[in-house]
Backbone as CSV, one residue per row, in Angstrom:
resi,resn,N_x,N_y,N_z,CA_x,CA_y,CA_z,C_x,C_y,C_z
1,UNK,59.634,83.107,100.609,60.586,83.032,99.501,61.370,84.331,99.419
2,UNK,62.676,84.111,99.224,63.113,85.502,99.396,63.211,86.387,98.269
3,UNK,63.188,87.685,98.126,62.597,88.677,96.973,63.705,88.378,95.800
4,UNK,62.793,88.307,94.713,63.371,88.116,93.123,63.866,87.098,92.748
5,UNK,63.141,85.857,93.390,63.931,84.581,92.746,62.636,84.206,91.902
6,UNK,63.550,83.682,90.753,62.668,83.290,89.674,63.097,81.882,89.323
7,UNK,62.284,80.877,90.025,61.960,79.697,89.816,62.500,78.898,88.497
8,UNK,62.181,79.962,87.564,61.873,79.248,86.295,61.082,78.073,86.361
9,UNK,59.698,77.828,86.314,59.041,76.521,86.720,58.994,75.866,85.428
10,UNK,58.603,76.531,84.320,58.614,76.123,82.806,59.715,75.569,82.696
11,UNK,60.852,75.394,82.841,61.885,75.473,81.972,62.285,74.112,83.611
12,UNK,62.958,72.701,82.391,63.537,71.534,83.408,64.779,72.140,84.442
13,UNK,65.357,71.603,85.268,66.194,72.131,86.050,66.263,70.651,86.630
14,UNK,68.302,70.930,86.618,69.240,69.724,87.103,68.704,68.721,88.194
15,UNK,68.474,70.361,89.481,68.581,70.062,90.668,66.354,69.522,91.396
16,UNK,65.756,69.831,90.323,64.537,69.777,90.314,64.374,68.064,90.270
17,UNK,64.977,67.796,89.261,64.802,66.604,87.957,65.737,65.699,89.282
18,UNK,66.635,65.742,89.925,66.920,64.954,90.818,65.905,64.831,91.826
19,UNK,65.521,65.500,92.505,65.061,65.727,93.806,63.749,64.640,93.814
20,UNK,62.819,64.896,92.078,61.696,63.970,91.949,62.317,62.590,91.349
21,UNK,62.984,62.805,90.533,63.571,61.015,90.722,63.876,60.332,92.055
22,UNK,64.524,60.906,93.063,64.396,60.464,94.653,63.383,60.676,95.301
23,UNK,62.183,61.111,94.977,61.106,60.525,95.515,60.594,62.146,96.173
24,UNK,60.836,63.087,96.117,60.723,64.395,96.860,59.877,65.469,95.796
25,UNK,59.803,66.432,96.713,58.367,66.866,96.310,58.457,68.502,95.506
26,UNK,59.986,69.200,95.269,59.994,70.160,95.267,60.472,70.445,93.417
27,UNK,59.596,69.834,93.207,59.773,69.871,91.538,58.358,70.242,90.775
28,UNK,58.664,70.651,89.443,57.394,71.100,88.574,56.890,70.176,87.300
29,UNK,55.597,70.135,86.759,55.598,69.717,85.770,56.698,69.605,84.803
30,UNK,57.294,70.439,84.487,58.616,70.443,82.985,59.826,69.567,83.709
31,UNK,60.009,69.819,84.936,61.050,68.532,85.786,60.422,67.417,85.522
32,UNK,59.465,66.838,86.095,58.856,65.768,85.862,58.456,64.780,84.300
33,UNK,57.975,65.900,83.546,58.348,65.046,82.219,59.864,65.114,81.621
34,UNK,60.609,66.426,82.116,62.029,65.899,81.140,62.530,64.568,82.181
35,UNK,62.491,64.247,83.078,62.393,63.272,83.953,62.330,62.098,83.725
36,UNK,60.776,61.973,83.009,59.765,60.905,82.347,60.875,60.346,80.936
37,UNK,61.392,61.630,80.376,61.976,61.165,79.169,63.966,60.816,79.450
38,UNK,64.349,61.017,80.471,65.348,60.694,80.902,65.246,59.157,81.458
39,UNK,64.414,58.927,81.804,64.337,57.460,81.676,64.234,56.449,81.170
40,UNK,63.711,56.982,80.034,63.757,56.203,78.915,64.852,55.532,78.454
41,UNK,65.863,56.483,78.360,66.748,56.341,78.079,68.326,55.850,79.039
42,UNK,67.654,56.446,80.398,68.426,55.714,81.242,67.614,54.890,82.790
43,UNK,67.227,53.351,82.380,65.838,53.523,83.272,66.645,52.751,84.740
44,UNK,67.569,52.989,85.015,68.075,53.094,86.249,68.718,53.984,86.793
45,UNK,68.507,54.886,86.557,68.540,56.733,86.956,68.524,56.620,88.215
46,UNK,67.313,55.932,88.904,67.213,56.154,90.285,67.617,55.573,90.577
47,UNK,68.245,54.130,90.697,69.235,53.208,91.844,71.059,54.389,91.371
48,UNK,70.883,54.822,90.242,72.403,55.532,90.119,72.346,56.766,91.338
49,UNK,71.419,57.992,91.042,71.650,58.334,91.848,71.096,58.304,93.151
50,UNK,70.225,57.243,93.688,70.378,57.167,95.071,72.009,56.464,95.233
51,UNK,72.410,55.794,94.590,73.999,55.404,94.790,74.972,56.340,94.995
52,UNK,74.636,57.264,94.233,75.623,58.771,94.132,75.394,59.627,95.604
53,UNK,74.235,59.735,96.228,73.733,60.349,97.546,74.335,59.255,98.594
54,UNK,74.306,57.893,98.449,74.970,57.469,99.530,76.607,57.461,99.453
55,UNK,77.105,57.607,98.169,78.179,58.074,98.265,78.741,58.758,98.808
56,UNK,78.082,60.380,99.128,78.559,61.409,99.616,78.081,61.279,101.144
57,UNK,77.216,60.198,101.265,76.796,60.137,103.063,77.990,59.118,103.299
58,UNK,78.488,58.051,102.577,79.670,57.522,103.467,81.372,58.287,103.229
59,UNK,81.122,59.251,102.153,82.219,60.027,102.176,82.575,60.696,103.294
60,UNK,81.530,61.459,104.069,81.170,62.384,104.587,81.719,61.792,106.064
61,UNK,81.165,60.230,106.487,81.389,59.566,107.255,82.707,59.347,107.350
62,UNK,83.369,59.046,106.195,84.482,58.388,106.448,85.725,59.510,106.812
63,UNK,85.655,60.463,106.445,86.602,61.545,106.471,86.176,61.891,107.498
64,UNK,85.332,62.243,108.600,85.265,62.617,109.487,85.406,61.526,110.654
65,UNK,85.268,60.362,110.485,85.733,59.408,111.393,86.672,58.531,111.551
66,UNK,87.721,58.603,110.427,88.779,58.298,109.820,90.073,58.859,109.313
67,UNK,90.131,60.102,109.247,90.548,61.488,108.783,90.865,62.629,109.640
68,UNK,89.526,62.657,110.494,89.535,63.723,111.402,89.169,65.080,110.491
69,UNK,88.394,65.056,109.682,88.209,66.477,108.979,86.896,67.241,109.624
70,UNK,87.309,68.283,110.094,85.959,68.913,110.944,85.385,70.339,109.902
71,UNK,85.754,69.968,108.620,85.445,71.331,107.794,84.977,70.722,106.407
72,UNK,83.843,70.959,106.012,83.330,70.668,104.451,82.969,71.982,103.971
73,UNK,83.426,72.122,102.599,82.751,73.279,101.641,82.034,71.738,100.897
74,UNK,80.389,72.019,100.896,80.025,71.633,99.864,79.876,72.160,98.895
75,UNK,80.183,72.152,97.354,79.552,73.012,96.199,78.815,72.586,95.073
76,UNK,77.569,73.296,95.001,76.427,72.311,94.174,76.097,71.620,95.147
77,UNK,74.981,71.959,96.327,74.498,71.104,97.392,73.400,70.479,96.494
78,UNK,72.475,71.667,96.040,71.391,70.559,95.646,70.035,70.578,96.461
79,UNK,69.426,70.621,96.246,68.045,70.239,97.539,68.328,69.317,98.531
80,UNK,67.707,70.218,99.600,68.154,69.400,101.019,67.445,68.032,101.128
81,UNK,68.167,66.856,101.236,68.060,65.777,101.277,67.885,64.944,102.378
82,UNK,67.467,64.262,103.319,68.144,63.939,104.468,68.388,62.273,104.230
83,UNK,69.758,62.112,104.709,70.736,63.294,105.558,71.713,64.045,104.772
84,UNK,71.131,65.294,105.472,72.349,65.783,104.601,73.740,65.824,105.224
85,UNK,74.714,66.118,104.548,76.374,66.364,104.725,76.462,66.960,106.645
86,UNK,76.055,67.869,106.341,76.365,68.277,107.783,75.616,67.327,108.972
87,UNK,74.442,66.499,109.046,73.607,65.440,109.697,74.613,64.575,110.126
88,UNK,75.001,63.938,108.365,76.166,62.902,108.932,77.672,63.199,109.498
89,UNK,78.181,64.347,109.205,79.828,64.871,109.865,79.273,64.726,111.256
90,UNK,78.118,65.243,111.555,77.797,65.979,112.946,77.758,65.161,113.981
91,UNK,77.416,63.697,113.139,76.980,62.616,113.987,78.157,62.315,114.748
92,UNK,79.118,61.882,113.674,80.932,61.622,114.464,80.920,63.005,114.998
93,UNK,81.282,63.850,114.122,82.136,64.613,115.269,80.879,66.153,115.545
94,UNK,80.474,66.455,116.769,79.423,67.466,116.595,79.838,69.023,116.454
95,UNK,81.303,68.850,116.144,81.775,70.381,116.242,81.978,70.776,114.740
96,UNK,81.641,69.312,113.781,81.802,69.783,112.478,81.260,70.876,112.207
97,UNK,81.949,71.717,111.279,81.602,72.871,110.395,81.356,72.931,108.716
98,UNK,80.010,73.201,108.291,80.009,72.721,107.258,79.351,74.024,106.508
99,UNK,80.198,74.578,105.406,79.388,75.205,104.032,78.563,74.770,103.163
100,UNK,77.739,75.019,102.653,76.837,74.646,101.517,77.060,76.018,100.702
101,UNK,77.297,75.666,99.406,77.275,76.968,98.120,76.115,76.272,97.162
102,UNK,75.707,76.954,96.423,74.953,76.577,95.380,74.330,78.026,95.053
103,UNK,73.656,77.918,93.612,73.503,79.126,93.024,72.207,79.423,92.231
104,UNK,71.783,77.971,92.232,70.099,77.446,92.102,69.166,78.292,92.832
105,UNK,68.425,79.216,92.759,66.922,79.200,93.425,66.044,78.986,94.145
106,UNK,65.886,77.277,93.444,64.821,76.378,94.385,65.980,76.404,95.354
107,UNK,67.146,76.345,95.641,67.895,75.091,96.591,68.148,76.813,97.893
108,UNK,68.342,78.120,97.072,68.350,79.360,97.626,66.810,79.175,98.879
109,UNK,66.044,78.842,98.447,64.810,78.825,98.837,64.739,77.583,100.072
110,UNK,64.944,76.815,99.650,64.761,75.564,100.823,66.454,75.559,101.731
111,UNK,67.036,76.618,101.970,68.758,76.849,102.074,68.221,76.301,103.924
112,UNK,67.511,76.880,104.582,67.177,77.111,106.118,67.137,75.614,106.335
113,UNK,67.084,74.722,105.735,66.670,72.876,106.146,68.372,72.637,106.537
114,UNK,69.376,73.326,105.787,70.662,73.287,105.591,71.118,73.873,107.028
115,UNK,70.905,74.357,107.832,71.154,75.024,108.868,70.724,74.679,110.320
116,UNK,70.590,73.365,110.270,70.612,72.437,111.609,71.370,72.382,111.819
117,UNK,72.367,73.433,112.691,73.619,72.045,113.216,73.632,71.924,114.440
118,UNK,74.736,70.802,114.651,74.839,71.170,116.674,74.907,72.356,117.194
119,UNK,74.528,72.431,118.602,75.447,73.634,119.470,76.916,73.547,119.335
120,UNK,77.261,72.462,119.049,78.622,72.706,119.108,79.262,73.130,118.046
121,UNK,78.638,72.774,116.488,79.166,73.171,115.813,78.716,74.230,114.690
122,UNK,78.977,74.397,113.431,77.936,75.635,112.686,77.793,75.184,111.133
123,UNK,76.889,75.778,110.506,76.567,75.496,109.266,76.204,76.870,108.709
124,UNK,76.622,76.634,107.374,76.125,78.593,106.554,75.516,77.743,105.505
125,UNK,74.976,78.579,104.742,74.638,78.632,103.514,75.107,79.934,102.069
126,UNK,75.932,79.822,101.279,76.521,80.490,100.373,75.537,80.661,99.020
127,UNK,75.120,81.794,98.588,74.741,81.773,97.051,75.420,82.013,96.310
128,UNK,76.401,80.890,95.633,77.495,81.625,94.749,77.698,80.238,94.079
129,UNK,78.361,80.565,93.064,79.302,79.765,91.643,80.106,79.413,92.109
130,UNK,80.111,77.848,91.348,81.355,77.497,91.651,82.870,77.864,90.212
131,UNK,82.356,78.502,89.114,82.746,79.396,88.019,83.694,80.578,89.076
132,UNK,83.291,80.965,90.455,83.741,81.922,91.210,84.181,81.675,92.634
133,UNK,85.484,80.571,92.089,86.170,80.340,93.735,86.280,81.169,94.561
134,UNK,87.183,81.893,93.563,87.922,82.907,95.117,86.472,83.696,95.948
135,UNK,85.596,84.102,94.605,84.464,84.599,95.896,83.902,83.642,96.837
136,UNK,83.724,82.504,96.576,83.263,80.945,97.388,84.438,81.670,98.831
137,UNK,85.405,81.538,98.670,86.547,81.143,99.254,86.823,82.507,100.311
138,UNK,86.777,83.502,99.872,86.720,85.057,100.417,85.495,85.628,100.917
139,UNK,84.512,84.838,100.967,82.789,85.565,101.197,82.985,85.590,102.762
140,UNK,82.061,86.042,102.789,82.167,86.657,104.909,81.699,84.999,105.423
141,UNK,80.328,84.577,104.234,80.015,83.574,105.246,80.952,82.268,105.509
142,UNK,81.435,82.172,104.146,82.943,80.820,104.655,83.640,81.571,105.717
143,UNK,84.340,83.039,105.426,85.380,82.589,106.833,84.899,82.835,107.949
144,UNK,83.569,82.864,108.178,82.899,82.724,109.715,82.013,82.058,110.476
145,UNK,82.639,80.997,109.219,82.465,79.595,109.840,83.178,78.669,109.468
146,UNK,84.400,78.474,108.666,85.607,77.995,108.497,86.818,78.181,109.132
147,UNK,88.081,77.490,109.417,89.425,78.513,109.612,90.031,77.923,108.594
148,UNK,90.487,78.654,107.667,91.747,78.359,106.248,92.639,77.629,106.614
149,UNK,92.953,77.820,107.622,94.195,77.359,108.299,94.144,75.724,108.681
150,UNK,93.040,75.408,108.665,93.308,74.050,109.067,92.364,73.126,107.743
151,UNK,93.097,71.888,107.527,92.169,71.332,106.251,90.664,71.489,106.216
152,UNK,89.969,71.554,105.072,88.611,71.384,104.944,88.360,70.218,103.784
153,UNK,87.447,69.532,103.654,87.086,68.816,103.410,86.368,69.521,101.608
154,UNK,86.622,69.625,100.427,85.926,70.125,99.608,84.764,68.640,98.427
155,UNK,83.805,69.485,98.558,82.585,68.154,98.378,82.119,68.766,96.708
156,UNK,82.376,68.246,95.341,81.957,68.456,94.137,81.494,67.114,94.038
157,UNK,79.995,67.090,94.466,79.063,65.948,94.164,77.776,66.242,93.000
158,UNK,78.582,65.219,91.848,77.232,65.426,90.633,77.074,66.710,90.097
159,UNK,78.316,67.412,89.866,78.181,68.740,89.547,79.227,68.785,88.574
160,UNK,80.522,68.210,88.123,81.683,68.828,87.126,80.928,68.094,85.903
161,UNK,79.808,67.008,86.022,79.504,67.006,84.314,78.567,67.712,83.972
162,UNK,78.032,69.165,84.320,77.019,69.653,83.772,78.729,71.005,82.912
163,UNK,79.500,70.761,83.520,80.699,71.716,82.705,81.459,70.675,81.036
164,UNK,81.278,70.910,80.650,81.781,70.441,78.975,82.881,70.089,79.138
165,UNK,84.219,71.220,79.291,85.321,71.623,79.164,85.890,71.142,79.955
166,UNK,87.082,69.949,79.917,87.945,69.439,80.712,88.566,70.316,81.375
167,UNK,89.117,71.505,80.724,90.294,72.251,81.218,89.563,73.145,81.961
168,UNK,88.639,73.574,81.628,87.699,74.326,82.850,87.443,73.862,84.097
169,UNK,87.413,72.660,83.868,86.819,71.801,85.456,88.249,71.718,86.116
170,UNK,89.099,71.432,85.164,90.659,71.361,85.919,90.781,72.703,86.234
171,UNK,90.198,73.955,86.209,90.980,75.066,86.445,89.881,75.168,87.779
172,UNK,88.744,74.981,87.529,88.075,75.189,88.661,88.582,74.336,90.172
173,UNK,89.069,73.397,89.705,89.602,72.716,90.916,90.928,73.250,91.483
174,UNK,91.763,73.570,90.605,92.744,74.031,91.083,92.856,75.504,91.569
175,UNK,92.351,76.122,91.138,91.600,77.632,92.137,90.893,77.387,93.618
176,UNK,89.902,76.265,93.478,89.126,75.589,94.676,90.400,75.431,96.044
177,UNK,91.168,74.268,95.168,92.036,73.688,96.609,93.416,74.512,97.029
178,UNK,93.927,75.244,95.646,95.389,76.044,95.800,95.301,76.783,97.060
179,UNK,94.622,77.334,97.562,94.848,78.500,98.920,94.615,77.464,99.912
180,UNK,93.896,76.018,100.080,93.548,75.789,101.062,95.035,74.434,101.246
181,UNK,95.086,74.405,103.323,95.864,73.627,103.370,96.642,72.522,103.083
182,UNK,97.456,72.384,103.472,97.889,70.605,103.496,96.927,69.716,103.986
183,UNK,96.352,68.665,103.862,95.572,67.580,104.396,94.282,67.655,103.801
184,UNK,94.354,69.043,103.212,92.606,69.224,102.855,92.438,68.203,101.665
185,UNK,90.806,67.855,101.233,90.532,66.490,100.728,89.672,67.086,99.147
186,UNK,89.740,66.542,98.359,88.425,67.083,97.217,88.330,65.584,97.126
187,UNK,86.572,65.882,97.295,86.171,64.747,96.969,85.221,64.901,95.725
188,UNK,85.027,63.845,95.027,84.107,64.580,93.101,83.544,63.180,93.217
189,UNK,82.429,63.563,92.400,81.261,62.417,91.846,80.985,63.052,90.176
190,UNK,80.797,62.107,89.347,80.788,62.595,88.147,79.910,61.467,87.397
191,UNK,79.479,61.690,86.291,78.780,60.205,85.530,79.663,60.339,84.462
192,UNK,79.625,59.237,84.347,80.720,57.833,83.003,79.223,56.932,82.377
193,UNK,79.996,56.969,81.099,79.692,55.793,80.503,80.157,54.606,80.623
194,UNK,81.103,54.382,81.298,81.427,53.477,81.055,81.181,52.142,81.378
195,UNK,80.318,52.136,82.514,79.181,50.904,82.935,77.858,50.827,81.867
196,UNK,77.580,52.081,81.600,76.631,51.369,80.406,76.563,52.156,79.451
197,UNK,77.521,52.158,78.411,77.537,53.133,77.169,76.367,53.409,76.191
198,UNK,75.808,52.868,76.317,74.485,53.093,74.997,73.547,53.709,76.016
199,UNK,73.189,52.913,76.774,72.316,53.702,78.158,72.480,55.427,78.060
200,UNK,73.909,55.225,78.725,74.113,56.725,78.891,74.503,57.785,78.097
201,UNK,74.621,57.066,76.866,74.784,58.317,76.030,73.802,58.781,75.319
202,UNK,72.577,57.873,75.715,71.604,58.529,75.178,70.967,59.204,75.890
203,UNK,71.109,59.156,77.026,70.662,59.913,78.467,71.369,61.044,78.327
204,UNK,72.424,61.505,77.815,73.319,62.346,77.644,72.364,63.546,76.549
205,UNK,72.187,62.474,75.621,71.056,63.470,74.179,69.776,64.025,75.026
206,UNK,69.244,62.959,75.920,68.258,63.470,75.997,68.554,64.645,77.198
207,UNK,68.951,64.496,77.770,69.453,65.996,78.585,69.070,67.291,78.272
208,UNK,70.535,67.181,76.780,70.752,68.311,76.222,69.408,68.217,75.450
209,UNK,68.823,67.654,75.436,67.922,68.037,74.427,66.346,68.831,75.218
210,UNK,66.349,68.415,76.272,65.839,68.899,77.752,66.537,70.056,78.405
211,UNK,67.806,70.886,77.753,68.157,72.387,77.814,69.155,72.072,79.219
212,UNK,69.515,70.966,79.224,70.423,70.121,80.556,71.810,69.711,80.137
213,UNK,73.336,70.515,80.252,74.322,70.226,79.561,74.704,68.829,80.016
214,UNK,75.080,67.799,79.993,75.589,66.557,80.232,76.570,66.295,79.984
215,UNK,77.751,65.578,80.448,79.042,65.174,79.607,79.365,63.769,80.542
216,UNK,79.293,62.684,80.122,79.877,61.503,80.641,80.813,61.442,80.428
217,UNK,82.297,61.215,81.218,83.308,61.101,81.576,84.515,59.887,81.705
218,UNK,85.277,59.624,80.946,85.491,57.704,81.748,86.713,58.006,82.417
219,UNK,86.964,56.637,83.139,87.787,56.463,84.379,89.058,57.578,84.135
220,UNK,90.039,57.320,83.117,90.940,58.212,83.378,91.152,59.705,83.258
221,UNK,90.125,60.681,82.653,89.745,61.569,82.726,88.856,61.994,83.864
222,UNK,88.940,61.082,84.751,87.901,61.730,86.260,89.566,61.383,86.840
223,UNK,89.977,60.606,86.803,91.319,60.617,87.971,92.291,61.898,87.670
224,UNK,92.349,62.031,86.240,92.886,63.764,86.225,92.840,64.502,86.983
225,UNK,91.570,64.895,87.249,90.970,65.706,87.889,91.514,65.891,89.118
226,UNK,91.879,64.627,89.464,92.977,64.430,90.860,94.372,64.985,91.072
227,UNK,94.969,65.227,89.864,96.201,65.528,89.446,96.812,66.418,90.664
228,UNK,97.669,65.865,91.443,98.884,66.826,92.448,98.171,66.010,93.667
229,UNK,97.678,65.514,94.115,97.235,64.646,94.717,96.659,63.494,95.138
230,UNK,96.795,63.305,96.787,96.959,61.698,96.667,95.887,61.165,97.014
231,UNK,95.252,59.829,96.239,94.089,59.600,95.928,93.919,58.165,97.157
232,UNK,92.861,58.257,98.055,92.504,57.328,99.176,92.087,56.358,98.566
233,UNK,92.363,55.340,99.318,91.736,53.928,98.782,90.303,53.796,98.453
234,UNK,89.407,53.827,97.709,90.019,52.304,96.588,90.218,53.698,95.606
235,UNK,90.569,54.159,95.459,90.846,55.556,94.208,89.738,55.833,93.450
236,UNK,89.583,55.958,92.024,88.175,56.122,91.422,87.436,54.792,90.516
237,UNK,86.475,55.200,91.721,85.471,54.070,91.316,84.347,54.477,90.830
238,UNK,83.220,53.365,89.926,81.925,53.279,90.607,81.334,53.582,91.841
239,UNK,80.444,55.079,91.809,80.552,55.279,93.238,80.010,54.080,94.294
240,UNK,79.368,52.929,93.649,78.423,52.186,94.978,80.131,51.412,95.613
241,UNK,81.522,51.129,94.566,82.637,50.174,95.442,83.104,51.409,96.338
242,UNK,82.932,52.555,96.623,83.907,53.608,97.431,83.651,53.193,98.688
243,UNK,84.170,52.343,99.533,83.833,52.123,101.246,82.339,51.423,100.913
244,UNK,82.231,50.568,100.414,80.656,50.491,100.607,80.028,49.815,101.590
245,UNK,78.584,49.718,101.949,77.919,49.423,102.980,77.510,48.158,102.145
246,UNK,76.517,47.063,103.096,75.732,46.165,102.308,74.888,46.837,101.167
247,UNK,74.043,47.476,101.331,73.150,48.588,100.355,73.864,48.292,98.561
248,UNK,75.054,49.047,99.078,76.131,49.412,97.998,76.914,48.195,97.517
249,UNK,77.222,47.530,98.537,78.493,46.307,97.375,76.710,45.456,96.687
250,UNK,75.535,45.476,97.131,74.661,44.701,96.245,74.178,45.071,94.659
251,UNK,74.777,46.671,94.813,74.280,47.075,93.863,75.173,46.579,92.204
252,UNK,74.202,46.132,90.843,74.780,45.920,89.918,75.872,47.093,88.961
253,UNK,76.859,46.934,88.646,77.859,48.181,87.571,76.940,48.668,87.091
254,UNK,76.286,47.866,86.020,76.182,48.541,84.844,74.505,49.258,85.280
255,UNK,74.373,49.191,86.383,72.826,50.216,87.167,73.656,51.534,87.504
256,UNK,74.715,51.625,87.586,75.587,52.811,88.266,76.180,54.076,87.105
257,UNK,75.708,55.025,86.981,76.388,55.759,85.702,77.273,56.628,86.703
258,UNK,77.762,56.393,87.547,78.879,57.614,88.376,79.778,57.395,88.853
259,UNK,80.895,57.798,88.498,82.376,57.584,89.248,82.737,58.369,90.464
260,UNK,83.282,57.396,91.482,83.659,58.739,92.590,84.920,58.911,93.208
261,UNK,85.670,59.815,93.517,86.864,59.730,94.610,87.209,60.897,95.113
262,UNK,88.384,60.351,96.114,88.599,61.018,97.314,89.657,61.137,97.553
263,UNK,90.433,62.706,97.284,91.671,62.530,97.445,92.605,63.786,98.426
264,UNK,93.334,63.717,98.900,94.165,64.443,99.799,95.003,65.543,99.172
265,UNK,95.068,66.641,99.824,95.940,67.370,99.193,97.363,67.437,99.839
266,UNK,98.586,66.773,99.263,100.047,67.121,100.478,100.251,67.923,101.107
């Protein structure tokens, strides 16, 4: 473990509280019951976000085999999952290059699972905010393993609703993509109520009430977010309709609390 990270094991955590709802092992007692009580209140948590993870595995797919994008910043990776982001780019194309940022601890700690890539291509790992683009954007390890110069692929999966503030998340995005090219893509995952409003807004209380900021979002306030750019087919959805596989078109709406899309920058 590397020197001075403090777990916080007492205290629930976002990225904890996911990892054991998907079935994984790198969580603590206080994850596990705020967990227990997040279900209560939303007791299809786990078909949402395993829906939300295959989201970002056919995102990942599709822009790189459809697109041609050989560059992802992920931000807010999250505990390494498999597969992760760079697994699946790598598969199409093996020269993909992929960032991971995150600013979590546990995820600081398990960062080395993140760092498979081909010979042909490379993977870093970043400890930083996404509150702190330009450092994301200026750190040694993006540009030496990125080139600015050519699109990258930017990945905000399950991460702009732990921010409150509309205009914050809009500023964070627009700091994110402004320096980077023409063609480059932001792709966002977010949870809505709007497949199941009572569900999720009480999932929302119990969060915050679990020391977990929450903000459910509906459709036209996530397409904002898109604003100056052009949004790929099918635009923002329920993440299981985005390109879906059999898996995904079976899955029911109102099991889904997350909207997703994918859009281009001119």
């Amino acid at each position: 473990m590397p020197p001075d990270v403090d777990l916080r094991t007492d205290v629930a955590h976002s990225a904890r509280v996911y990892d054991y709802v998907l079935g994984g092992k790198d969580n603590f007692p206080a994850d596990r019951a705020a967990a227990g009580e997040f279900v209560k209140s939303l007791p299809n948590l786990s078909t949402s976000m395993r829906a939300n993870r295959s989201f970002m595995v056919r995102m990942a797919r599709v822009l790189a085999a459809k697109h041609g994008i050989r560059q992802f910043l992920d931000i807010g990776t999250g505990l390494p999952t498999a597969p992760n982001l760079h697994e699946v780019a790598q598969k199409v194309a093996p020269e993909s290059r992929i960032v991971y940022v995150d600013n979590d601890p546990i995820v600081l700690v398990h960062a080395r699972a993140l760092l498979t890539s081909t010979p042909e291509g490379r993977t870093a790992y970043l400890d930083a905010d996404l509150h702190n683009p330009e450092g994301i954007l200026e750190s040694d390890q993006l540009r030496e393993t990125l080139d600015l110069s050519q699109p990258v692929a930017v990945s905000l999966i399950a991460i702009v609703h732990f921010i409150a503030d509309d205009t914050v998340v809009q500023d964070l995005i627009d700091r994110i993509m402004r320096p980077l090219p023409a063609g480059s893509v932001l792709a966002l995952s977010t949870t809505t109520a709007d497949s199941a409003p009572e569900e999720v807004h009480a999932g929302e209380a119990a969060y915050k009430a679990n020391g977990i900021p929450l903000i459910a979002r509906d459709k036209s306030t996530v397409e904002r977010f898109f604003h100056g750019m052009e949004l790929l087919d099918p635009g923002v959805v329920l993440v299981h309709h985005w390109h879906p596989d059999d898996e995904a078109a079976a899955l029911d709406d109102a099991h889904v609390y997350m909207y997703g899309g994918v859009a281009r920058k001119p």
